[in-house]
Every structure is written in structure tokens, then in C-alpha cells.
Backbone bond lengths (Angstrom), bond angles and torsions (degrees), N, CA, C in turn:
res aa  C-N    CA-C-N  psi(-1)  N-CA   C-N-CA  omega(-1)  CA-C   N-CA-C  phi
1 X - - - 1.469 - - 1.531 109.63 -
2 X 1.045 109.82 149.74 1.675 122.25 -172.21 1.685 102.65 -85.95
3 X 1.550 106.07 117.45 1.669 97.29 168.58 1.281 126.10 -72.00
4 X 1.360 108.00 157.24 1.602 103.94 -159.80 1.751 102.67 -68.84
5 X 1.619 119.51 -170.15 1.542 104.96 177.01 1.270 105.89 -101.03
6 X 1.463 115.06 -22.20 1.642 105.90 -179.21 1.755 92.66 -117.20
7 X 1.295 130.82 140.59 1.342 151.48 158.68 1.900 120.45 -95.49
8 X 1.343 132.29 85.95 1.506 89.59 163.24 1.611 112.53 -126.45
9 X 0.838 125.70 152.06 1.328 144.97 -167.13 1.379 118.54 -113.28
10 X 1.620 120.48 103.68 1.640 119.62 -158.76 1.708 128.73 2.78
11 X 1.818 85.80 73.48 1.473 94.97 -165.85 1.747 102.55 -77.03
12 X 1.417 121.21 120.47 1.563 114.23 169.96 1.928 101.86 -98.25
13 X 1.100 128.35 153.77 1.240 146.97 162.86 1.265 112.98 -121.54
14 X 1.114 126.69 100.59 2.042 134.13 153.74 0.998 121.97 -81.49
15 X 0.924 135.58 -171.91 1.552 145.87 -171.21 1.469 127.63 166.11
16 X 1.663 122.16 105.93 1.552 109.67 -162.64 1.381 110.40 -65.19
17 X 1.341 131.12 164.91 1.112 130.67 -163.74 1.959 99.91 -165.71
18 X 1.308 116.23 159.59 1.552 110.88 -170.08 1.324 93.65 -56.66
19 X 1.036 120.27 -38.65 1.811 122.56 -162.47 1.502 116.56 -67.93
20 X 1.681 88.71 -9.01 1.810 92.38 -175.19 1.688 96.70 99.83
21 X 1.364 122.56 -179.89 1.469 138.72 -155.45 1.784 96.27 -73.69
22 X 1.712 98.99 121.30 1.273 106.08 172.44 1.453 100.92 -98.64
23 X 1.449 119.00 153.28 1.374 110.91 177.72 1.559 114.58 -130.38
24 X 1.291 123.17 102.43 1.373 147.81 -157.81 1.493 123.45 -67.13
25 X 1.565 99.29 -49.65 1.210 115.38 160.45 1.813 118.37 -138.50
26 X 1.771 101.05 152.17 1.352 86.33 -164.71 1.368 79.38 -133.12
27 X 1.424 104.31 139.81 1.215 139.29 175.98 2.247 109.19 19.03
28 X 1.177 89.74 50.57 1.583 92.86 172.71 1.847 129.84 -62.29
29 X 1.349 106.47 122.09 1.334 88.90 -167.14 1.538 87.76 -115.79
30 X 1.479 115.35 155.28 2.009 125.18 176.69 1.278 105.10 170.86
31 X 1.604 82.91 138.71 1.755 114.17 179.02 1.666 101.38 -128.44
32 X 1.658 111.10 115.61 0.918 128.44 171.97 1.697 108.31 -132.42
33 X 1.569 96.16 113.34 1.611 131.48 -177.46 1.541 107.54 -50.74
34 X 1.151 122.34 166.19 1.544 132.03 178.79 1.309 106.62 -71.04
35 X 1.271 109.20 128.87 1.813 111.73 175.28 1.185 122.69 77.43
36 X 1.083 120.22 -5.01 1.573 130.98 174.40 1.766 112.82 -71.64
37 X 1.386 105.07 132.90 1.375 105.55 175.03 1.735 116.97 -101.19
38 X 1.446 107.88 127.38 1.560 94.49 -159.10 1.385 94.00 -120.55
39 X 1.470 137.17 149.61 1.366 134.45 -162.02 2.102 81.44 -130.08
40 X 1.355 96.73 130.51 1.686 98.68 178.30 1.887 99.07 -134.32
41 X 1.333 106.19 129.94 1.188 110.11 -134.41 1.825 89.03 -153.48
42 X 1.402 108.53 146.38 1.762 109.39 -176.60 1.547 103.37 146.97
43 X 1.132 125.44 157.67 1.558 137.87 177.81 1.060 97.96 -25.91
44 X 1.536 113.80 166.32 1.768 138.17 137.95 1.319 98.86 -37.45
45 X 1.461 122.36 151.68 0.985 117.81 137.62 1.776 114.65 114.85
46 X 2.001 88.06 -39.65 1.706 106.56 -154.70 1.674 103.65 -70.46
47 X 1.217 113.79 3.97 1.879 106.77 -167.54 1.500 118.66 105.67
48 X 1.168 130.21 -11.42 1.131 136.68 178.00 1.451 124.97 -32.98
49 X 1.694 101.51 -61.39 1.817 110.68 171.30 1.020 126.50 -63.11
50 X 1.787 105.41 -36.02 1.396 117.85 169.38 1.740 126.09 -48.51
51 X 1.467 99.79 -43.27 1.169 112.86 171.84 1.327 102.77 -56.84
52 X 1.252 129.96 -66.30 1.530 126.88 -157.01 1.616 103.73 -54.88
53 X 1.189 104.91 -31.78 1.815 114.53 -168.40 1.434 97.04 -73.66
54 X 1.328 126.06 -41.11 1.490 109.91 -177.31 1.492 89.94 -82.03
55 X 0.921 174.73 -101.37 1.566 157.54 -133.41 1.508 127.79 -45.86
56 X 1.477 111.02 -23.79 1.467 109.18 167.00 1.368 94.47 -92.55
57 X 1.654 143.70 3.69 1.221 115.62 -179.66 1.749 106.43 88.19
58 X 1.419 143.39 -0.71 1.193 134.90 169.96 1.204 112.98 -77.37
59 X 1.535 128.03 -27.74 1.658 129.76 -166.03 1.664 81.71 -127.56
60 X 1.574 101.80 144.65 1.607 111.37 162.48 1.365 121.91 -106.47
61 X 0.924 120.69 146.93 1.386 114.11 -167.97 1.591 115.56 -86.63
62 X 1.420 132.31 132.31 1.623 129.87 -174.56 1.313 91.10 -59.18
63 X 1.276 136.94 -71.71 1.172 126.88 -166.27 1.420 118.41 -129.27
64 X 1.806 105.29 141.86 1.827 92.44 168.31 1.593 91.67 124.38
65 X 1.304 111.28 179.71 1.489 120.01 -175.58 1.427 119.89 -123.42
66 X 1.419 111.37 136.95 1.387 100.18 -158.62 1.676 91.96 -114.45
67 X 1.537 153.56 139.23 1.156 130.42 160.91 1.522 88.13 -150.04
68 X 1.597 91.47 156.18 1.949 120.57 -155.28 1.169 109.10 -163.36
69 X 1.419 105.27 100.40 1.561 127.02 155.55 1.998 93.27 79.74
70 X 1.762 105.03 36.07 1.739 114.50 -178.15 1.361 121.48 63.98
71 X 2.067 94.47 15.96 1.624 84.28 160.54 1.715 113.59 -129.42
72 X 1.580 116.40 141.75 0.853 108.27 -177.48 1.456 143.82 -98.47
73 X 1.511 108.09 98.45 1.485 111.23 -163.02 1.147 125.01 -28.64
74 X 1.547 126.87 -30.47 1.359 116.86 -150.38 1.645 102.62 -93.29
75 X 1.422 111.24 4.50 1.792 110.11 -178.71 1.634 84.68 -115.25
76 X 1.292 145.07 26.02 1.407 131.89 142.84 1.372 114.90 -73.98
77 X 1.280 110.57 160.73 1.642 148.84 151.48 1.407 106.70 -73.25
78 X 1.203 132.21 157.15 1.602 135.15 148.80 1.539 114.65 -31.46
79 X 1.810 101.81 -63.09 1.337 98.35 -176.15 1.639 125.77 -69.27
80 X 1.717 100.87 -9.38 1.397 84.22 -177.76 1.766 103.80 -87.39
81 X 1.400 111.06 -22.33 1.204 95.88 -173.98 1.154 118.06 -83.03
82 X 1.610 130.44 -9.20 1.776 127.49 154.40 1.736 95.22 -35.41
83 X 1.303 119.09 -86.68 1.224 130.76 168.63 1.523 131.17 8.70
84 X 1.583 95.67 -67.77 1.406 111.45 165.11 1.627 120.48 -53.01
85 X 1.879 108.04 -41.92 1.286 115.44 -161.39 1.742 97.67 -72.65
86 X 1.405 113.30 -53.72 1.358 111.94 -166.82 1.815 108.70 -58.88
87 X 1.314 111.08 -33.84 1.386 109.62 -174.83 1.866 118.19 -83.61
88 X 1.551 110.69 -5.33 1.771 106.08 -179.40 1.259 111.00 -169.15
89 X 1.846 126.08 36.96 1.080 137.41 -161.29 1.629 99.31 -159.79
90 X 1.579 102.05 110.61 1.751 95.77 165.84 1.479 113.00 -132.10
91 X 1.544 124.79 136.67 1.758 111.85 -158.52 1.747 91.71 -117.95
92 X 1.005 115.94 158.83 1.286 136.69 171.56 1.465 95.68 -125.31
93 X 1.504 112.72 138.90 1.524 115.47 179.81 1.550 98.22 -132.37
94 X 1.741 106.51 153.14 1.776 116.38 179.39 1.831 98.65 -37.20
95 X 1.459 112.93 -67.25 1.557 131.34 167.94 0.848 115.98 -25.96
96 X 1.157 148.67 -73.90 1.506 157.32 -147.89 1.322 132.28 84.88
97 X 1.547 104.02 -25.46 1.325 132.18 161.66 2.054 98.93 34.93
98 X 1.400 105.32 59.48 1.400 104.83 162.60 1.685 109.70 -91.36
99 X 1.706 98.53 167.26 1.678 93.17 -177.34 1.596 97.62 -96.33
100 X 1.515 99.68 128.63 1.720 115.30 -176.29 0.967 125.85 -51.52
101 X 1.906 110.34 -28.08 1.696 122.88 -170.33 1.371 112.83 -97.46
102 X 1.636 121.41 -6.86 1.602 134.34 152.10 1.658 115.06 -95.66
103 X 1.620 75.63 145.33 2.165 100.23 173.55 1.397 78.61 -68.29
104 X 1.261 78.43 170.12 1.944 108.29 -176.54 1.644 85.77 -81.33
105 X 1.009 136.85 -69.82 1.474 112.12 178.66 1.669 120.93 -11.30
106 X 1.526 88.50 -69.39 1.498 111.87 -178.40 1.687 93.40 -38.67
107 X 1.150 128.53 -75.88 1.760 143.68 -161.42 1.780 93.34 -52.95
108 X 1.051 109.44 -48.38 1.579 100.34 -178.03 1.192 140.41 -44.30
109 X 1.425 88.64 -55.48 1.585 124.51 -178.49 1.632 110.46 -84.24
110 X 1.443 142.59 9.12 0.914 162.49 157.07 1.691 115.86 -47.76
111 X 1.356 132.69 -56.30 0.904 148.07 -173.56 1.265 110.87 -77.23
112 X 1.501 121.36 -39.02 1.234 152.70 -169.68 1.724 96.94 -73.93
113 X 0.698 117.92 -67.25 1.366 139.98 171.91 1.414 114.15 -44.70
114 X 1.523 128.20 -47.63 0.703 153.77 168.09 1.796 112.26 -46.84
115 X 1.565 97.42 -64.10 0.993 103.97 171.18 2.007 136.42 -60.56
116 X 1.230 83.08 -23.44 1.464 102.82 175.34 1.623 109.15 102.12
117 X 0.738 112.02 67.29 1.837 128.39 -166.72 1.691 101.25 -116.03
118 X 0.890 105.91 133.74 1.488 113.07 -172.30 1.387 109.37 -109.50
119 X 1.134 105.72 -12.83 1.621 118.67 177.48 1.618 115.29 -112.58
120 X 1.636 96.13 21.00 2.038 101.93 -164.00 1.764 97.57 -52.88
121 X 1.324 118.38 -60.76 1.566 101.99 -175.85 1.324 122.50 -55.59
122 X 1.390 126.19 -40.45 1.784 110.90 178.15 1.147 115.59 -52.81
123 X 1.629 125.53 -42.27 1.707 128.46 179.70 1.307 79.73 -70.95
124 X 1.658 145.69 -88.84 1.735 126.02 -141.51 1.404 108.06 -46.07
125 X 1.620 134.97 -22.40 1.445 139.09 171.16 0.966 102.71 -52.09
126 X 2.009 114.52 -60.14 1.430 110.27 -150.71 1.825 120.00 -68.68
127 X 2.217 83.28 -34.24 1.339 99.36 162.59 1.503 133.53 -29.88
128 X 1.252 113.58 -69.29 1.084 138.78 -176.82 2.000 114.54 -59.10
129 X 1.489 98.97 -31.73 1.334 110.83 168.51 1.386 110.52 -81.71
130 X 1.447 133.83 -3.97 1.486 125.08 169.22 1.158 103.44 -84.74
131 X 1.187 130.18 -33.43 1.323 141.99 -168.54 2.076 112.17 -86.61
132 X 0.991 86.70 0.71 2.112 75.71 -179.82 1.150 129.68 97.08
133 X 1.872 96.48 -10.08 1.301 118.37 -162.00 1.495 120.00 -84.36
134 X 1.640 119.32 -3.95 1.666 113.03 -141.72 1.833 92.08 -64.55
135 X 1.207 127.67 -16.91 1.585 118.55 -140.15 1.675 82.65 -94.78
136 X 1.433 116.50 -6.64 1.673 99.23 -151.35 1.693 92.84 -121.67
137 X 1.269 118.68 -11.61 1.359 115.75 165.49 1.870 140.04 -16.49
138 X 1.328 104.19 -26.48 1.471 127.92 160.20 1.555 130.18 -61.99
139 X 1.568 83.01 -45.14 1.187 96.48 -173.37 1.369 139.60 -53.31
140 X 1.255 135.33 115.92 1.748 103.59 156.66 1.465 139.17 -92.20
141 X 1.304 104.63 166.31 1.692 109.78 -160.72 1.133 116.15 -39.54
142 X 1.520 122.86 -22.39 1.406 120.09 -170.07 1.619 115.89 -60.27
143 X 1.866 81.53 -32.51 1.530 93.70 -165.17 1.390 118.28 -91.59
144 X 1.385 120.50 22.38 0.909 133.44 -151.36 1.436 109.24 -130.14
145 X 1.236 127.60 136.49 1.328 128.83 -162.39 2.032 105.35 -90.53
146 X 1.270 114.87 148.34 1.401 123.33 -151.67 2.081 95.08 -60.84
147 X 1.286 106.45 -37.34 1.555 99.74 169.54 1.092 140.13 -47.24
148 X 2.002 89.34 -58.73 1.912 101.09 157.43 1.325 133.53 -72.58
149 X 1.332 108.98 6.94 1.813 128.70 160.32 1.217 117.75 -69.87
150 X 1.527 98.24 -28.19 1.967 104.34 -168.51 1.454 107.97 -85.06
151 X 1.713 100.01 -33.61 1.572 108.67 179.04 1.661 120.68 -76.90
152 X 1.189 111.23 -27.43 1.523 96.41 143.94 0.960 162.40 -53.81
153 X 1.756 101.23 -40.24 1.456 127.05 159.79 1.383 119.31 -65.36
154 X 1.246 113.70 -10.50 1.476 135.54 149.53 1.239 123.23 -45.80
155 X 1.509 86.65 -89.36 1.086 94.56 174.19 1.594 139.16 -49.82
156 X 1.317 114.28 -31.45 1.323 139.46 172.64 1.852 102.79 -58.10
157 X 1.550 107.59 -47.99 1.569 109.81 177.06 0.968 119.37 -44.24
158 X 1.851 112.18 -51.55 1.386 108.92 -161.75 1.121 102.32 -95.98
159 X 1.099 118.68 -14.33 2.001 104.18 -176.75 1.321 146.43 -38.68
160 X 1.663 101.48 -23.06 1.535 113.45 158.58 1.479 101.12 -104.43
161 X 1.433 133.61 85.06 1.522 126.41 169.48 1.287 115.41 8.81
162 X 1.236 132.62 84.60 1.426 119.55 -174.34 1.740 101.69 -77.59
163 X 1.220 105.83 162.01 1.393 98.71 164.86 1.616 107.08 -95.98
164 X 1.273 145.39 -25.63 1.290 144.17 169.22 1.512 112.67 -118.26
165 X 1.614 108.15 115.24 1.737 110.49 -177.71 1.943 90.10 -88.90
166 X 1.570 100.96 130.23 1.666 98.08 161.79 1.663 104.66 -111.86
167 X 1.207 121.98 133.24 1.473 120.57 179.44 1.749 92.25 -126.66
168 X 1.584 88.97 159.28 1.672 101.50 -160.86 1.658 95.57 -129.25
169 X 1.400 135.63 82.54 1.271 100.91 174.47 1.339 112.54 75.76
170 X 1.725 126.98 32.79 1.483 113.12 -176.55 1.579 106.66 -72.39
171 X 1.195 119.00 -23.32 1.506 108.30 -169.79 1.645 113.97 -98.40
172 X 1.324 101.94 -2.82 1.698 110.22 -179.02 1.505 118.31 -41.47
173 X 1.257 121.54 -40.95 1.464 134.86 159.64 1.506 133.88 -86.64
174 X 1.081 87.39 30.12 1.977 94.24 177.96 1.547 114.39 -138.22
175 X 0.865 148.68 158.42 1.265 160.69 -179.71 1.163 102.08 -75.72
176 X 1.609 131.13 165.39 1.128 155.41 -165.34 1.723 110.36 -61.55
177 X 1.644 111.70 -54.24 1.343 119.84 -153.61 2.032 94.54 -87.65
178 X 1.659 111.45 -36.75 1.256 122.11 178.52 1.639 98.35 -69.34
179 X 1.057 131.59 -54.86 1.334 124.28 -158.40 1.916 108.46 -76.47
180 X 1.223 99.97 -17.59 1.660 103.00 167.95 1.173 116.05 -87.45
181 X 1.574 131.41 -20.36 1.556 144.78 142.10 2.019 105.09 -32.62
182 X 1.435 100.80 -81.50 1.612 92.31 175.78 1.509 129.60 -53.01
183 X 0.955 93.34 -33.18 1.917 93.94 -175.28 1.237 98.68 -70.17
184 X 1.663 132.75 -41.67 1.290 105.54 172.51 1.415 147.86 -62.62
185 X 1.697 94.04 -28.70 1.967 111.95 142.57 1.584 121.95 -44.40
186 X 1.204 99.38 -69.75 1.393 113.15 -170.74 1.591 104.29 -43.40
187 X 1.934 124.16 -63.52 1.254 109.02 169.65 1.615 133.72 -56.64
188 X 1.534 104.42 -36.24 1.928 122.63 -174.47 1.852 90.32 -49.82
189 X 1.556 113.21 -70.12 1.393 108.52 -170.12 1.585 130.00 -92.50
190 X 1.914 102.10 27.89 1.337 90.85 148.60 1.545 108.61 -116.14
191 X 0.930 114.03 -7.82 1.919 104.75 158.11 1.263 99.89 -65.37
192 X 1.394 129.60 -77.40 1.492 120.85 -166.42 1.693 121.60 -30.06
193 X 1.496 106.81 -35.82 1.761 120.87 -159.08 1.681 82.27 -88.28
194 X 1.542 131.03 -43.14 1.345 123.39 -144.94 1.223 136.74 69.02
195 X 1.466 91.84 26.10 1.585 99.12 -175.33 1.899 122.07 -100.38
196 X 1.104 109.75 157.04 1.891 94.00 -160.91 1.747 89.96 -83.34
197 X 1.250 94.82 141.14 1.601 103.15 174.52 1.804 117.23 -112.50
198 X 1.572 111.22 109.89 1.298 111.17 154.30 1.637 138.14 -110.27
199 X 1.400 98.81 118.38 1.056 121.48 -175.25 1.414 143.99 -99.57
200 X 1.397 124.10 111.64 1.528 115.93 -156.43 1.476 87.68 -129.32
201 X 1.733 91.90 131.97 1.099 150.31 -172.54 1.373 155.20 -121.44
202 X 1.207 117.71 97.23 1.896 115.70 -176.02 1.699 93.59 -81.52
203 X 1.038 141.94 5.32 1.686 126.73 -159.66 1.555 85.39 -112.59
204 X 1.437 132.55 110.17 1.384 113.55 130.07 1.365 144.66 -30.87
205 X 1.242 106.04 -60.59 1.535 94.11 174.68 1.737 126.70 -75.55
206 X 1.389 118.30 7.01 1.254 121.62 139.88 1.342 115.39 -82.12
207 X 1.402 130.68 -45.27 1.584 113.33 179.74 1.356 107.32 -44.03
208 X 1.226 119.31 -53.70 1.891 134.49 -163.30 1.725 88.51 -53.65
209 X 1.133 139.35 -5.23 1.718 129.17 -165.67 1.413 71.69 -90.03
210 X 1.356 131.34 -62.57 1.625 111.59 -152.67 1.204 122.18 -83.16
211 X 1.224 117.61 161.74 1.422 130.87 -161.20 1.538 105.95 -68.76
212 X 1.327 134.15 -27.71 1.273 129.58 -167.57 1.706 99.23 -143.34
213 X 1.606 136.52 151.63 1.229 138.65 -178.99 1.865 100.24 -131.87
214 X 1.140 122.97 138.54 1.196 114.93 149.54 1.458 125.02 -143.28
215 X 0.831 114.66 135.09 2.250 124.44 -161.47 1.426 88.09 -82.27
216 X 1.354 90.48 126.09 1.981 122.72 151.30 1.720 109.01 -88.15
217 X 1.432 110.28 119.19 1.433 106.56 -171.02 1.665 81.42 -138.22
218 X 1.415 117.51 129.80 1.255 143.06 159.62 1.586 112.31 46.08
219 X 1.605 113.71 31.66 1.145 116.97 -174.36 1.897 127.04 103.77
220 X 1.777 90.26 -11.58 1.860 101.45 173.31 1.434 81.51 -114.86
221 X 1.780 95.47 168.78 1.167 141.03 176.00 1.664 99.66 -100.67
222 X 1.141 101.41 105.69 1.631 110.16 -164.41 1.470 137.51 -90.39
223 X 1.326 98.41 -34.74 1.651 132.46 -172.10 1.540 110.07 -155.15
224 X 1.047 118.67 155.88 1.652 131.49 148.00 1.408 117.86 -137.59
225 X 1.099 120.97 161.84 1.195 119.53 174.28 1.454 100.76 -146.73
226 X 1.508 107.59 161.28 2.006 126.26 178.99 1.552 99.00 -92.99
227 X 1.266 102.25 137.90 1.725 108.73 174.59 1.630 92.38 -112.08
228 X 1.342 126.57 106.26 1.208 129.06 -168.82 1.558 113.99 -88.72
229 X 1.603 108.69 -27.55 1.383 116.85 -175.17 1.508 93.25 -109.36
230 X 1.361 134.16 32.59 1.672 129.32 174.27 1.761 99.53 -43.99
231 X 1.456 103.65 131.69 1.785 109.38 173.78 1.656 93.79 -80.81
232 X 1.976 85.24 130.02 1.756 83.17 177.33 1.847 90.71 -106.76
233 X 1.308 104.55 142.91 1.631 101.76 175.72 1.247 124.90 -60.74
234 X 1.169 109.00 -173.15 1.963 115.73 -172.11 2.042 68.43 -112.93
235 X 1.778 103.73 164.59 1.110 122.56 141.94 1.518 123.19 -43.08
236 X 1.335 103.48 131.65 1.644 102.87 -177.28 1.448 117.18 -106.62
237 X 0.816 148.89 146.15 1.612 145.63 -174.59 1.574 94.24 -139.61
């Protein structure tokens, strides 16, 4: 049987705080399958990011087991889990958090590079050409309008095939007509890539894009529900 891509096993998260130990998440348990797009969705406050942070490996969990894409975070080092992130982990953030003093080429090909790719600019080209981007490749972010910020950071995600895309809020900073522009990227090329998509979300009608939803309420994993009619996109050019 195929292991799922995300594993967690009564994951708790604490954190000291003046007040003494806040507790973020309590004992969360989830199995999310390969390729599955999961929309995780619930108040401010409820654990949501947290979650995403223990799944790329940025937050560790106090207790419980964390495993992603069959590896298991909680027997890493720092350095092994950089490692892990660059080789099967790509994040899209509300921000975009590109570097200001690189073209989006430059930002693309970063990871790539990173990785030791000898060919990092032809994929950040091609990158950038899945995305809408080929004409704006020069550019930097400044010059770049907050939509075509997101599609870099896109693009930049997937550029090493991740095996798990985590997005945080990609459309939180865009307007209505721009932010329904990305989501139709964002879903078109993670079916195409096959990569499992988690996605956290205040927008309903972006959760409803993914195939599966489940509510973070006060630190549990509360509910899920099946999106049976999820809109799958047309190809985007």
C-alpha cells in the first residue's frame, strides 16, 4: 500500500508564552493520500498555520509523529530538515515574500540552484512560462503587480517538483478577479505536477476548489467534509 503524503499522529504543539504554556495544537491526528487537495479552514487563531508549519518541518511538534512525503521529521536535525524542505516541500505564502533585489527569473531559479541544478534557469524560464509569466521574466517584484507576485511565488514553489505544495493564504492579498486568476493555476498545476496540495484558508469558495476540507477548531481537527463537485480547471495559458 502506498503511504499517505502527509502522516500525523497525536501531534501536540506548545509554546512558552508570559502566561506560561500555550497549547496550539492538541493532539491532532491526519492522513492525507498522494495528490489529494485538502482545503483546512476555521477561525484566527484555531492552529491552522501552525499546522502547515509542522508539515513543512518549520515548527516541531512537543509531542506525536510528524511524517511527509515517508520522511519522518521528528528524527531530523535542522540541517537535515533544510534538506528535506528543498528536496519535497514547496510553500506559497499570503506575502509572497520574493527577494526584491532579484528578477523573478532570478527568484525562481533560487531553489533550483539551491538544489544544485545546472539547468536552474531553463526550468525558472519554463517555470515562469507555466505561469503567464515568459514576457515579465526581467522583471523585479517591485515592478510587478501584487498578482504577478503570487505567480512567481508559484512558480518558484513548484520548480523543484515538490512532492507536497503547502500554501498559506495565497489569495489573502489580491482582489477578487486576480485571486480567482491564481487559484486557477495553483489547482490546473497541482493536478498536472501530482503533487498533494495543502491549503489553508479563510475563503470558502476557495476551500470548495479542493477536493477534501477539514476545520481546525481550538487546536483539534474537528470535521471534514468531501467536495464532490470540486471545479477542476481548464488549462491556463
Amino acid at each position: 500500500m502506498t503511504p499517505p503524503a502527509i502522516r500525523l499522529g497525536q501531534v501536540h504543539v506548545s509554546l512558552p508564552s508570559d502566561a506560561g504554556m500555550v497549547h496550539i495544537l492538541k493532539g491532532v491526528d491526519l492522513e492525507i493520500p498522494r495528490g489529494e487537495a485538502v482545503a483546512v479552514v476555521g477561525p484566527s487563531g484555531s492552529g491552522k498555520s501552525t499546522l502547515l508549519m509542522v508539515i513543512a518541518g518549520l515548527e516541531a511538534a512537543t509531542k506525536g509523529s510528524v511524517e511527509v512525503a515517508s520522511h519522518d521529521l521528528g528524527s531530523m536535525d535542522e540541517d537535515a530538515l533544510a534538506v528535506f524542505r528543498r528536496d519535497n516541500i514547496g510553500i506559497v505564502f499570503q506575502a509572497f515574500h520574493l527577494i526584491p533585489t532579484m528578477t523573478a527569473l532570478e527568484n525562481v531559479a533560487v531553489p533550483l540552484e539551491f538544489a544544485g541544478a545546472r539547468d536552474a534557469f531553463d526550468r525558472a524560464a519554463a517555470e515562469l512560462d507555466a505561469v503567464g509569466l515568459g514576457h515579465r521574466m526581467s522583471h523585479y517584484p517591485g515592478q510587478l503587480s501584487g498578482g504577478e507576485q503570487q505567480r512567481v511565488a508559484l512558480a518558484r514553489a513548484l520548480a523543484p517538483n515538490p512532492a507536497v505544495l503547502l500554501a498559506d493564504e495565497p489569495t489573502g492579498n489580491l482582489d477578487i478577479a486576480t485571486g480567482t486568476e491564481v487559484t486557477d493555476l495553483l489547482f490546473h498545476l497541482q493536478r498536472e505536477r501530482g503533487a498533494t496540495l495543502f491549503l489553508v484558508t479563510h475563503d470558502p469558495v476557495l476551500a470548495a476548489r479542493a477536493g477534501r476540507s477539514i476545520k481546525v477548531e481550538d487546536g483539534h481537527v474537528s470535521t471534514a467534509s468531501v467536495h464532490t463537485e470540486a471545479k477542476v480547471p481548464e488549462a491556463v495559458t
